[in-house]
LOPAMAR-770659 format. One record per atom (N, C-alpha, C): z, y, x. Coordinates in Angstrom, 1 decimal, decimal comma. Example, Ala and Ser with C-alpha at 12.3 -4.5 7.8 and 13.67 -1.06 7.14 Angstrom:
2
- pz_py_px
- 7,8_-5,7_13,2;
- 7,8_-4,5_12,3;
- 7,8_-3,3_13,2;
- 7,1_-2,2_12,8;
- 7,1_-1,1_13,7;
- 7,9_0,0_12,9;
END
This chain:
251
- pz_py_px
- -36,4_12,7_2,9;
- -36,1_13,0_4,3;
- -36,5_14,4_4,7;
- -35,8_15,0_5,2;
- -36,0_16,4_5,7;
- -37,2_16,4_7,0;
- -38,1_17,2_7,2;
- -39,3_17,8_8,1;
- -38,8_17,6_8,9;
- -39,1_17,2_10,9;
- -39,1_17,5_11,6;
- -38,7_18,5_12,7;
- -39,1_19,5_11,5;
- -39,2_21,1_12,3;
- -37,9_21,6_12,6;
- -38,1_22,2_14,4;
- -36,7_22,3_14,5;
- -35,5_21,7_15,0;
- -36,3_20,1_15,0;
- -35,4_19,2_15,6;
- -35,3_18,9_17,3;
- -35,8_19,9_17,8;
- -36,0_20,2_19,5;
- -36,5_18,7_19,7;
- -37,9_18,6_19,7;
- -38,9_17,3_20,0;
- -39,4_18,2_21,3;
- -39,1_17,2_22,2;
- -39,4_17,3_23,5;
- -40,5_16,3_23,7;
- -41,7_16,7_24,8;
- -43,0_15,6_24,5;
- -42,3_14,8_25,3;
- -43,4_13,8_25,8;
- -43,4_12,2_26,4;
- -44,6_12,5_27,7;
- -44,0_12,5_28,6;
- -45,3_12,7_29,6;
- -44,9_12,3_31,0;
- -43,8_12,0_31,3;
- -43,0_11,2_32,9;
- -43,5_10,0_32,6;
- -44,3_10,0_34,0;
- -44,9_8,9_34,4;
- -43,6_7,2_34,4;
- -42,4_7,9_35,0;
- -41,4_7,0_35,1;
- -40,0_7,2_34,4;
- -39,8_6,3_33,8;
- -38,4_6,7_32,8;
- -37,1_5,8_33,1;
- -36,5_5,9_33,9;
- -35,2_5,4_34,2;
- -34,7_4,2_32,8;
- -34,2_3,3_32,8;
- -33,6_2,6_32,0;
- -31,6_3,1_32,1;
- -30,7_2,7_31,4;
- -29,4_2,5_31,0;
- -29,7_1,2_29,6;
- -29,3_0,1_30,1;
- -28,7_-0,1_28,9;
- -27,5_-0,4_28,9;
- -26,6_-0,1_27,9;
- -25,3_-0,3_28,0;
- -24,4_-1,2_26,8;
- -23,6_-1,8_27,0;
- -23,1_-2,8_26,3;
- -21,6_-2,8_26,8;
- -20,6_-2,4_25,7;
- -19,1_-2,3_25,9;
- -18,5_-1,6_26,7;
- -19,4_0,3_26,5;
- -19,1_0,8_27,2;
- -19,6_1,2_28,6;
- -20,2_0,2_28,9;
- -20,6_0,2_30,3;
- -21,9_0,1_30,9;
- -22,8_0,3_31,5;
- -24,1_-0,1_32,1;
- -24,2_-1,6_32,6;
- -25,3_-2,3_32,2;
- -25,4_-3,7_32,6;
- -26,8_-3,5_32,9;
- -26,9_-5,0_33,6;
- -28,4_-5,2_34,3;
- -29,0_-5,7_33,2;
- -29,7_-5,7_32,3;
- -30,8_-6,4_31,7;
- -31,6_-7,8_32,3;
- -31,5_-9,1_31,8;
- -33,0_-9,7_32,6;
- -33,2_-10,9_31,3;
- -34,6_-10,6_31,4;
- -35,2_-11,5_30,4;
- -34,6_-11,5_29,1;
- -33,9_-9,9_28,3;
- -34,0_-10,4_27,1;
- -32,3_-11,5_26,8;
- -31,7_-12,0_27,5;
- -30,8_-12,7_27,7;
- -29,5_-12,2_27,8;
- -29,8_-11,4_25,9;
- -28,5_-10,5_26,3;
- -26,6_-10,9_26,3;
- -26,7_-12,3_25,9;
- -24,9_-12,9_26,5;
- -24,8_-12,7_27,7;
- -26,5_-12,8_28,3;
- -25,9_-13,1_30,2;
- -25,4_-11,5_30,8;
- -25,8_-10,8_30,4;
- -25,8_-9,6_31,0;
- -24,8_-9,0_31,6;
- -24,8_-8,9_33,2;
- -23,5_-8,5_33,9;
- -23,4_-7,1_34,0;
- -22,5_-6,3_34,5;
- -22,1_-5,0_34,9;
- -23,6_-4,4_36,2;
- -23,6_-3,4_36,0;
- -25,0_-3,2_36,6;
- -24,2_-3,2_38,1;
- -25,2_-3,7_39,0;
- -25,1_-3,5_40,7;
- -26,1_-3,1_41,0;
- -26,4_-1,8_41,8;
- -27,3_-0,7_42,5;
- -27,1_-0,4_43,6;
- -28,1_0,3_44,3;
- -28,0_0,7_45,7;
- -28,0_2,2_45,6;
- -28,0_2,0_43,9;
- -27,8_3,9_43,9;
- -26,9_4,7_43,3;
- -26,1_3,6_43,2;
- -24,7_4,0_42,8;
- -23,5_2,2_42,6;
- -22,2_3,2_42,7;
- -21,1_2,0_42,6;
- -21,1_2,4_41,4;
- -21,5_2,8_40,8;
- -20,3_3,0_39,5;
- -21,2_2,5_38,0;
- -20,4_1,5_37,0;
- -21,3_1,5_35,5;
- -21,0_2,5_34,6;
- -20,2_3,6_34,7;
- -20,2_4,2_33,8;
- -21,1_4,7_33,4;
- -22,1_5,0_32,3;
- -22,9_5,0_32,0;
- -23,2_6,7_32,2;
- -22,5_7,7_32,3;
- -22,6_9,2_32,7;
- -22,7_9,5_33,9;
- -21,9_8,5_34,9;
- -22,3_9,2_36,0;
- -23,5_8,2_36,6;
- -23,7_7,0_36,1;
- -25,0_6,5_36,6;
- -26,5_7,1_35,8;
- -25,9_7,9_35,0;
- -27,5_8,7_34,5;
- -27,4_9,7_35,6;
- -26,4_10,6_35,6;
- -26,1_11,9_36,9;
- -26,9_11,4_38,4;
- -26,2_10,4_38,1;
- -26,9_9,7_39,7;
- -27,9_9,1_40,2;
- -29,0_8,6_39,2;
- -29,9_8,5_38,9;
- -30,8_9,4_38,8;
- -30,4_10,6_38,3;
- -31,2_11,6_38,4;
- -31,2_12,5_39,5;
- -29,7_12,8_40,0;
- -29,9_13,1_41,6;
- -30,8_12,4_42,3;
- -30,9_11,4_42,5;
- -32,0_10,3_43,4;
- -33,4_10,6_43,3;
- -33,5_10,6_41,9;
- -34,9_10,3_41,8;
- -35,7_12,0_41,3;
- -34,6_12,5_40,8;
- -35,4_13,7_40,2;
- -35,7_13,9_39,3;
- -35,7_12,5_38,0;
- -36,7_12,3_37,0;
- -35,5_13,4_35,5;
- -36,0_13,5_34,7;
- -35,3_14,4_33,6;
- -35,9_13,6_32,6;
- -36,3_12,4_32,1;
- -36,5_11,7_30,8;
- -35,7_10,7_31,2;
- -34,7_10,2_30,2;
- -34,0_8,8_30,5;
- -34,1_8,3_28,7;
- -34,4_6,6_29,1;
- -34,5_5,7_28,0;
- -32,9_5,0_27,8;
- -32,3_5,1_26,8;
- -30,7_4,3_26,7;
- -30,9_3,2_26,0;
- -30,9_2,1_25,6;
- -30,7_1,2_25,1;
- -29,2_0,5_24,5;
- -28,7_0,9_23,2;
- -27,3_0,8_23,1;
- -27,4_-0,8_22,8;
- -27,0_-1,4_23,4;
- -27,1_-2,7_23,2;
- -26,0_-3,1_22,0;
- -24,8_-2,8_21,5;
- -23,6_-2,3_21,1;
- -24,5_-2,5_19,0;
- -25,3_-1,2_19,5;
- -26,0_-1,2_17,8;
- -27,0_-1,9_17,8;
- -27,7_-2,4_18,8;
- -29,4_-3,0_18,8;
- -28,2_-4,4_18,2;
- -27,7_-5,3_18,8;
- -27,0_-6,6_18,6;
- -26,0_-6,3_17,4;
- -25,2_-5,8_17,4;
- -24,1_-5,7_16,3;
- -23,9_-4,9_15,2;
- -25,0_-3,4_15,5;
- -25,0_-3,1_14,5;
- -23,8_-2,2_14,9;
- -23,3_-1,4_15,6;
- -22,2_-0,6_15,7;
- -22,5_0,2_17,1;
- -23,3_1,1_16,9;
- -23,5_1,9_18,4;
- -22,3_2,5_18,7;
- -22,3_3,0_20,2;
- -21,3_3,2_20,8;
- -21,3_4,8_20,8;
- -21,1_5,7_19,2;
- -21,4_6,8_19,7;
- -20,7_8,1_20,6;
- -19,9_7,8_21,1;
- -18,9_8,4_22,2;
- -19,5_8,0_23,4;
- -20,2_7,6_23,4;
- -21,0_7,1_25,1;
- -22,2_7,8_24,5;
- -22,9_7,6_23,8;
- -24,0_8,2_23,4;
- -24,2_9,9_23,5;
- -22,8_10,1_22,7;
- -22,8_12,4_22,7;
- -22,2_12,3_24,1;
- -21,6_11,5_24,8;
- -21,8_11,9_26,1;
- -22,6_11,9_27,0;
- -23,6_10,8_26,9;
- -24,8_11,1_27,5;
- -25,3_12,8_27,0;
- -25,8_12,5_25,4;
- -26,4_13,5_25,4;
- -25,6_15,2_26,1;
- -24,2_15,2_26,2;
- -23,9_16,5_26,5;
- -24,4_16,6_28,1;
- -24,7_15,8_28,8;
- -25,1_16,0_30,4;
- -26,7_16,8_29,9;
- -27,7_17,2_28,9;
- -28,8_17,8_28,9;
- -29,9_17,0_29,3;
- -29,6_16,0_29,5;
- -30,5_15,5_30,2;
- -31,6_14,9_28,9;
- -33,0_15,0_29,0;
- -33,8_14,3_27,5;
- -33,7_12,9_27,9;
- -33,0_12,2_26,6;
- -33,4_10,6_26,3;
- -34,0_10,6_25,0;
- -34,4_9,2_24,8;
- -35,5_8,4_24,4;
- -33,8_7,2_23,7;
- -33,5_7,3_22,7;
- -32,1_6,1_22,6;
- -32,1_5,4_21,4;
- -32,5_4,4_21,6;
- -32,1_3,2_20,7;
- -31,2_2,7_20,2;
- -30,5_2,9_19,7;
- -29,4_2,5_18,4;
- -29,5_1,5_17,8;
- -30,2_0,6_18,0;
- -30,6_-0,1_16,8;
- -30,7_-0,1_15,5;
- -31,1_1,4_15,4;
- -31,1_1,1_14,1;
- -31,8_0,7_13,0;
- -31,2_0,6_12,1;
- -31,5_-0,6_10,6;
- -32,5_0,2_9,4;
- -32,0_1,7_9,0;
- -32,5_1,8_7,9;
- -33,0_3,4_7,9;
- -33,8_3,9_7,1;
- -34,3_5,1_7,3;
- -33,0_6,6_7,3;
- -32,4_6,3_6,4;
- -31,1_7,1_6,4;
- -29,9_7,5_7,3;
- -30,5_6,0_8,4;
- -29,7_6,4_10,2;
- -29,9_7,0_10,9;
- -31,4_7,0_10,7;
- -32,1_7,6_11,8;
- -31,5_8,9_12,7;
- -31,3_9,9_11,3;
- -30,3_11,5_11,7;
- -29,4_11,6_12,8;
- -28,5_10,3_12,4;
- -27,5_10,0_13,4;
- -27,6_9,6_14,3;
- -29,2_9,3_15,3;
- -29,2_9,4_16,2;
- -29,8_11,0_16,9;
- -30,0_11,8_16,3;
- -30,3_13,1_16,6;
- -29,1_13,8_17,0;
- -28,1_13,6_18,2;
- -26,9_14,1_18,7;
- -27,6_15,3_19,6;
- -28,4_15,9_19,6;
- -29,2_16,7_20,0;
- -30,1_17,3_20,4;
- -30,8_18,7_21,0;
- -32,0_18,7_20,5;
- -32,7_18,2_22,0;
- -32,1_17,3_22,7;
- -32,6_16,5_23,8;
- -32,6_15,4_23,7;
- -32,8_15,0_22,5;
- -32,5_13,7_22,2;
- -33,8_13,0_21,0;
- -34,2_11,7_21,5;
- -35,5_11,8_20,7;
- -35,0_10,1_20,1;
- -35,3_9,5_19,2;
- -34,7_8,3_18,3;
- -35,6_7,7_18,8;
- -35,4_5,9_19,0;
- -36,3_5,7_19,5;
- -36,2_4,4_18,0;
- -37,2_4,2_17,4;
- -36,8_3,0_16,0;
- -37,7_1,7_16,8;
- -36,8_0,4_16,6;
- -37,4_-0,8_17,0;
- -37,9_-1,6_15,9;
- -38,8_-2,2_16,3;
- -39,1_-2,9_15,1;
- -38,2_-4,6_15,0;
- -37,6_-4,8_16,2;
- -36,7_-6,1_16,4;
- -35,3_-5,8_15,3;
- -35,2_-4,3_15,1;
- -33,8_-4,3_14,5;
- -34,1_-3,6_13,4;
- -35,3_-2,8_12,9;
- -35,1_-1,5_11,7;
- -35,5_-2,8_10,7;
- -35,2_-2,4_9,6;
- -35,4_-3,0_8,1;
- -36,3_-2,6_7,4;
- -36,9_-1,4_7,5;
- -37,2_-0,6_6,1;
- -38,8_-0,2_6,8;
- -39,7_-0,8_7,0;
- -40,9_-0,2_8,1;
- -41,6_0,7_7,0;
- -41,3_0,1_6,1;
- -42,6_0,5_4,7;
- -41,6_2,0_4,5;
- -40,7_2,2_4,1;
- -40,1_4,3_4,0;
- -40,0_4,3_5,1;
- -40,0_3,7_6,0;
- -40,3_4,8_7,6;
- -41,8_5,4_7,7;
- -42,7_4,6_7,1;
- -44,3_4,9_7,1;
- -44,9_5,9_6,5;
- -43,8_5,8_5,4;
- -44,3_7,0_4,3;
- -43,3_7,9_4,3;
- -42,7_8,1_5,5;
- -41,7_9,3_5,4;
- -42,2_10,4_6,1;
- -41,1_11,3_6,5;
- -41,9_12,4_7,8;
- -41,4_12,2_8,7;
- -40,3_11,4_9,2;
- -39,7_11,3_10,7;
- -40,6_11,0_11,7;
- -42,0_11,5_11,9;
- -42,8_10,9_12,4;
- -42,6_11,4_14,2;
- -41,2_12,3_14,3;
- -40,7_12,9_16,0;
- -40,3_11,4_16,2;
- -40,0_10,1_15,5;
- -39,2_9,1_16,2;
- -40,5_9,0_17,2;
- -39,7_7,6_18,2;
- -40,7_6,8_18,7;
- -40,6_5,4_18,6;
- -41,5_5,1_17,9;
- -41,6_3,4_17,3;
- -41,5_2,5_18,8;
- -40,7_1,8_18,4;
- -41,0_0,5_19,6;
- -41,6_-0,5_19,0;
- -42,6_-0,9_19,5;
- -43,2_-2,4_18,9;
- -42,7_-3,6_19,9;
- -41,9_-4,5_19,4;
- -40,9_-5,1_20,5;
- -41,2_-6,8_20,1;
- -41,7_-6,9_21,5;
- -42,0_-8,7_21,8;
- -41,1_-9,6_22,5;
- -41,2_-10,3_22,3;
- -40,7_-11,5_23,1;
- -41,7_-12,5_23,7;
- -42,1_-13,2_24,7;
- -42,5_-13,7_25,1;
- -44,2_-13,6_24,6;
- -44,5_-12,5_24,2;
- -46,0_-12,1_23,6;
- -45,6_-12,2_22,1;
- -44,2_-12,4_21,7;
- -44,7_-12,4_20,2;
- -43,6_-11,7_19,5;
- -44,6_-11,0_18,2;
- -42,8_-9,9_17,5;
- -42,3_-10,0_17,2;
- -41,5_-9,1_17,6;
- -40,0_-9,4_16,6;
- -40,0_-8,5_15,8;
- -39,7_-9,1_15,1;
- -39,7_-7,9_13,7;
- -38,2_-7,8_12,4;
- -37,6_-7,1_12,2;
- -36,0_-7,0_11,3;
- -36,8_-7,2_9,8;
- -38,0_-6,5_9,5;
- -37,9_-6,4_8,3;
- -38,5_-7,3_7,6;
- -37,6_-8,0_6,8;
- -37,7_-8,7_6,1;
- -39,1_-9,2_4,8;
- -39,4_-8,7_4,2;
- -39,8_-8,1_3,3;
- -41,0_-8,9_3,5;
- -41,9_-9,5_2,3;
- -43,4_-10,7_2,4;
- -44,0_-9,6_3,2;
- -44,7_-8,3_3,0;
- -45,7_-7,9_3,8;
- -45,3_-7,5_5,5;
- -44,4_-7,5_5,7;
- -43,7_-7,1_7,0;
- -43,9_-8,5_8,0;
- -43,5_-9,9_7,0;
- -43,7_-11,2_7,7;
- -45,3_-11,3_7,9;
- -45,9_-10,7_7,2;
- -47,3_-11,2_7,5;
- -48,4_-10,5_8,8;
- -47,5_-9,2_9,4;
- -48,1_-8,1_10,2;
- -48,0_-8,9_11,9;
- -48,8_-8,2_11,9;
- -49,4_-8,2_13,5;
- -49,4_-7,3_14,0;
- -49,2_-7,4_15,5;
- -49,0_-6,3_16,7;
- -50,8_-5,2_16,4;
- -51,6_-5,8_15,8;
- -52,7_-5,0_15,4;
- -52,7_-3,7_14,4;
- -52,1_-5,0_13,5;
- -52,0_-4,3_12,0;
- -50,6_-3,2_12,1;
- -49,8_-3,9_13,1;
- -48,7_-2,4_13,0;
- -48,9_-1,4_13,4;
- -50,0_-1,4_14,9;
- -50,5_0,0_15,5;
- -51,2_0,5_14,2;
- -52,0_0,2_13,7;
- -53,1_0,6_12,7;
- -52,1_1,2_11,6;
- -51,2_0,9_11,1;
- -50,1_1,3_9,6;
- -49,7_2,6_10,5;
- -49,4_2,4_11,7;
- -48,5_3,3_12,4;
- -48,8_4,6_12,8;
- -50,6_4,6_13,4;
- -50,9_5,6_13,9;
- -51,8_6,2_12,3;
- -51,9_5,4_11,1;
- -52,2_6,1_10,0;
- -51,0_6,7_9,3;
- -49,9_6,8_9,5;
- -48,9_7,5_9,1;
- -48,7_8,8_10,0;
- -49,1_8,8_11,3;
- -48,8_9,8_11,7;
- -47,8_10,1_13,2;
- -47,8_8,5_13,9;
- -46,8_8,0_14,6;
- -47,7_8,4_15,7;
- -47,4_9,1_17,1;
- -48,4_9,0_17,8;
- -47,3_9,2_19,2;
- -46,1_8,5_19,1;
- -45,8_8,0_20,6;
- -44,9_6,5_20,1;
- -45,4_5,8_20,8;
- -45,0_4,3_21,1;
- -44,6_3,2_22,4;
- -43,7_2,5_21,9;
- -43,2_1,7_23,0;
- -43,7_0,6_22,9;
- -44,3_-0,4_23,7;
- -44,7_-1,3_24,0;
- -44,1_-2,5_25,1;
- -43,4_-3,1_24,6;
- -42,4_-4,0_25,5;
- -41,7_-5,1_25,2;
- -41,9_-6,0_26,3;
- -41,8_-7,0_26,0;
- -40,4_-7,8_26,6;
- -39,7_-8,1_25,7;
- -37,9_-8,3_26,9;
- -38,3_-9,5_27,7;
- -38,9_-10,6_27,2;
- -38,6_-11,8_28,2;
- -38,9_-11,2_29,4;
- -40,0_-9,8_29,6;
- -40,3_-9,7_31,4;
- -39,2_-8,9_32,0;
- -38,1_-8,0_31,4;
- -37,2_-7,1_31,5;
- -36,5_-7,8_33,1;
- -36,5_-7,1_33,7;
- -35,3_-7,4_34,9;
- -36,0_-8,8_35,7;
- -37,3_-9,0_35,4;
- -37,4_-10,0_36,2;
- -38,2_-10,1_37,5;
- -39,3_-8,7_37,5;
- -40,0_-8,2_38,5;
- -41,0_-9,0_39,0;
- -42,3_-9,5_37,7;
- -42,8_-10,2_37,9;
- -44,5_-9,7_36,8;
- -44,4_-8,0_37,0;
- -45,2_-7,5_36,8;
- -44,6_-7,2_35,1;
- -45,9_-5,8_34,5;
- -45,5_-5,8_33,2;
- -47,0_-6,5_32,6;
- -46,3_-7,2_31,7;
- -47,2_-7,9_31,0;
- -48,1_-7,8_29,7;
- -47,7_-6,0_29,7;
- -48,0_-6,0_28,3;
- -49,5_-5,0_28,6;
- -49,6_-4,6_29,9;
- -50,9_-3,6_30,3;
- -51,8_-3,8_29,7;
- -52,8_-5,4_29,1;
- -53,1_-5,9_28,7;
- -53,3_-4,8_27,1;
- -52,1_-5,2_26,3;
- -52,2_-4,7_25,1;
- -52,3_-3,4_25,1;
- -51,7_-2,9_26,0;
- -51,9_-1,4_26,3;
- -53,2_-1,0_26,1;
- -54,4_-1,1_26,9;
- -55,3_-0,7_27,5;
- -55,9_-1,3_25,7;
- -55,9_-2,3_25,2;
- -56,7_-2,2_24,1;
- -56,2_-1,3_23,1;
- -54,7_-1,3_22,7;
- -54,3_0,0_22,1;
- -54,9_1,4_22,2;
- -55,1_1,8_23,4;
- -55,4_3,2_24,2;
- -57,2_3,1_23,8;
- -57,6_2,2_23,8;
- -59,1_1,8_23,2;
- -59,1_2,3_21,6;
- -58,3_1,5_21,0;
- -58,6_1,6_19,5;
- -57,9_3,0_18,6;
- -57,4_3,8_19,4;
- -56,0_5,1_18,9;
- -56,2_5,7_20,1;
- -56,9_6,5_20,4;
- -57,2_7,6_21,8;
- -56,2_8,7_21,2;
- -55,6_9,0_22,2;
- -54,4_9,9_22,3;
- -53,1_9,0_21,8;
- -53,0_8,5_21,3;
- -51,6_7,6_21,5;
- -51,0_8,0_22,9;
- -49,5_8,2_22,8;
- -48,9_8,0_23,8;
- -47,8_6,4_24,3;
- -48,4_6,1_25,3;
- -47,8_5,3_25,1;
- -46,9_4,7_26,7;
- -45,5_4,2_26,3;
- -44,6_4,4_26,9;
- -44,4_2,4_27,1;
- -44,4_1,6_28,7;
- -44,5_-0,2_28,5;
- -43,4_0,2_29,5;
- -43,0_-1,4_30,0;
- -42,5_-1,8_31,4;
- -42,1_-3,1_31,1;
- -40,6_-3,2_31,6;
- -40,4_-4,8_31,5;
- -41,1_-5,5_33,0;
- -40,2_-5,8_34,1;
- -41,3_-6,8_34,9;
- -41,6_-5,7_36,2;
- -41,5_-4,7_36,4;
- -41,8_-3,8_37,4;
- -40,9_-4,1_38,5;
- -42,3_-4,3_39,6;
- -41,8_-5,0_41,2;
- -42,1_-4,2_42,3;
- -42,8_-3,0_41,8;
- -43,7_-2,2_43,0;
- -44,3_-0,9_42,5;
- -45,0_-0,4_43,4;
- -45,4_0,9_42,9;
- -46,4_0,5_42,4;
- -47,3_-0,4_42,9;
- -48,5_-1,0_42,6;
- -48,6_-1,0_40,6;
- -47,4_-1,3_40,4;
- -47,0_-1,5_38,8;
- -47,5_-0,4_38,3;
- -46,9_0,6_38,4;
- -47,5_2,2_38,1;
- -48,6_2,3_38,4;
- -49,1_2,1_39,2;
- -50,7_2,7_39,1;
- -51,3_1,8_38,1;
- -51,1_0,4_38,1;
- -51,8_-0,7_37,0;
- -51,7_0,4_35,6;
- -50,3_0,8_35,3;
- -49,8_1,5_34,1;
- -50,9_2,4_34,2;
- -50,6_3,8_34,8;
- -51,4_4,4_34,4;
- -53,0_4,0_34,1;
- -53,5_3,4_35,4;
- -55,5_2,9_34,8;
- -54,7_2,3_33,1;
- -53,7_1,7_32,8;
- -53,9_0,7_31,1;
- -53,7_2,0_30,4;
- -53,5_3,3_31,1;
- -53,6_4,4_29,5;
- -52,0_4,7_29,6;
- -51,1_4,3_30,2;
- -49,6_4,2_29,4;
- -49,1_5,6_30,5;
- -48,3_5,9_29,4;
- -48,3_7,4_30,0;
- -46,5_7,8_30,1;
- -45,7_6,2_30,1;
- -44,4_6,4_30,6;
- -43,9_4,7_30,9;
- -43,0_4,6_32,2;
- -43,1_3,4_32,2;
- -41,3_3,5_32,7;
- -40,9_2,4_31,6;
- -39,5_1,9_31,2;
- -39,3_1,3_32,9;
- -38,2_1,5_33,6;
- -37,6_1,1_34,5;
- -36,4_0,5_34,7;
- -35,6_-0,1_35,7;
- -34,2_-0,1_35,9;
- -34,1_-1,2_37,0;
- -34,4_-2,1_37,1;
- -34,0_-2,6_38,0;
- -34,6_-2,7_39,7;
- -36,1_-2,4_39,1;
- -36,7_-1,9_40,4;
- -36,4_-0,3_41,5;
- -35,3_0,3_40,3;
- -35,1_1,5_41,2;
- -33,5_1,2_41,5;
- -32,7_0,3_41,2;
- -31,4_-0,2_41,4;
- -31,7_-1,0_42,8;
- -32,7_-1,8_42,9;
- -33,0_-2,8_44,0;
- -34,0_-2,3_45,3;
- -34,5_-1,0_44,9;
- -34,9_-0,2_46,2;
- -36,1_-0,6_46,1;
- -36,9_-1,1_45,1;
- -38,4_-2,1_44,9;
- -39,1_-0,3_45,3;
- -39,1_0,3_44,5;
- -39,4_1,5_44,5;
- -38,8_2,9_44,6;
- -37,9_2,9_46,5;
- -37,6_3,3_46,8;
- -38,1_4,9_48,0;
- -39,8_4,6_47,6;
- -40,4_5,8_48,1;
- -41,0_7,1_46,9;
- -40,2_6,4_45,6;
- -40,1_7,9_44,4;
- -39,0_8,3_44,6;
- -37,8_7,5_45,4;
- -36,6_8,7_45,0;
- -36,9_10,4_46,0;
- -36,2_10,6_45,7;
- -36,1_12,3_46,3;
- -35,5_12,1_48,0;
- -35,6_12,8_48,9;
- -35,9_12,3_50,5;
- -34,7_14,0_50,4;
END
């Protein structure tokens, strides 16, 4: 795998990061992880799902210049949508975009430019062990739960046997030092994030980690919980669609 260097790595440091996840083209509402249910997104901050102009409009609103995409398209089937993808990326705006992908050799393909940062999940990648000993260490790992417990693609006897402990610990000894922490069952349900918890002991045991939760956000109150747990970006979407936290947009 080729060095890093060069790859316009943009840091991690917005307190709030807009969600898009999109699935067939279009922007949908996420909730709980339940992704057959997932309808066409409805906002109070925009009519529209196209997924370009509800990033555009999103950012008019709020102001924010980091957005998280979630291609639902490659995370489930294995076929990202990349025509929605380089058009995100051509608006300039930095994401954070999930592809789902599988294997070390994809990863490139989600570098559509130098605003653009890969985000590898552990619910869909295959290969954890040459991701650990590679140099792509600009991705940012998601360590991805359900219901408190991981999910994990990679197959492989030592991969079944790991824990949310033991993967921070492989992770931040390779050299991985921004992370996602999130849990889908709380996604869209606005009933707090649940993972603050693991946060604050992560931020305990790996000082300087950056780390990026949500899932479950009802209030501002949520953000400030985030920041006291250490977490230094917090995944959004449906609380800024539903006006929950309607005194960050822009006046």
């Amino acid at each position: 795998m080729a060095p890093v260097t060069g790859r316009g790595v943009f840091p991690l440091k917005p307190l709030l990061i807009p969600v898009l996840d999109l699935r067939g083209g279009v922007v949908v509402h996420a909730i709980a992880g339940q992704r057959s249910a997932y309808r066409p997104l409805k906002s109070l901050l925009t009519d529209s799902i196209e997924p370009v102009e509800v990033l555009l409009q999103l950012r008019a609103a709020t102001g924010l210049e980091t957005f998280y995409v979630a291609d639902l398209d490659g995370i489930i089937d294995g076929r990202p949508d990349w025509n929605v993808l380089q058009r995100l990326t051509d608006t300039g705006v930095r994401l954070l975009i999930d592809a789902g992908t599988r294997r070390v050799g994809d990863i490139d393909a989600v570098r559509l430019g130098r605003n653009v940062r890969p985000v590898v999940g552990t619910e869909s990648f295959a290969e954890l062990d040459r991701l650990l000993s590679g140099t792509a260490t600009d991705v940012v790992c998601s360590i991805d739960l359900h219901a408190g417990r991981l999910r994990i693609a990679d197959q492989s006897p030592e991969a079944g046997q790991i824990t949310v402990e033991l993967l921070a610990e492989r992770l931040w000894t390779a050299g991985f030092r921004n992370w996602i922490v999130l849990d889908t069952a709380a996604v869209g349900t606005g009933r707090g994030i649940p993972t603050l918890p693991l946060c604050r002991t992560l931020n305990c045991h790996f000082p300087g980690v950056e780390l990026i939760s949500g899932g479950g956000v009802r209030s501002q109150e949520c953000l400030l919980e985030a920041r006291e747990a250490g977490v230094t970006g917090v995944l959004v979407a449906s609380a800024l669609h539903t006006g929950a936290l309607g005194s960050v947009l822009r006046t």
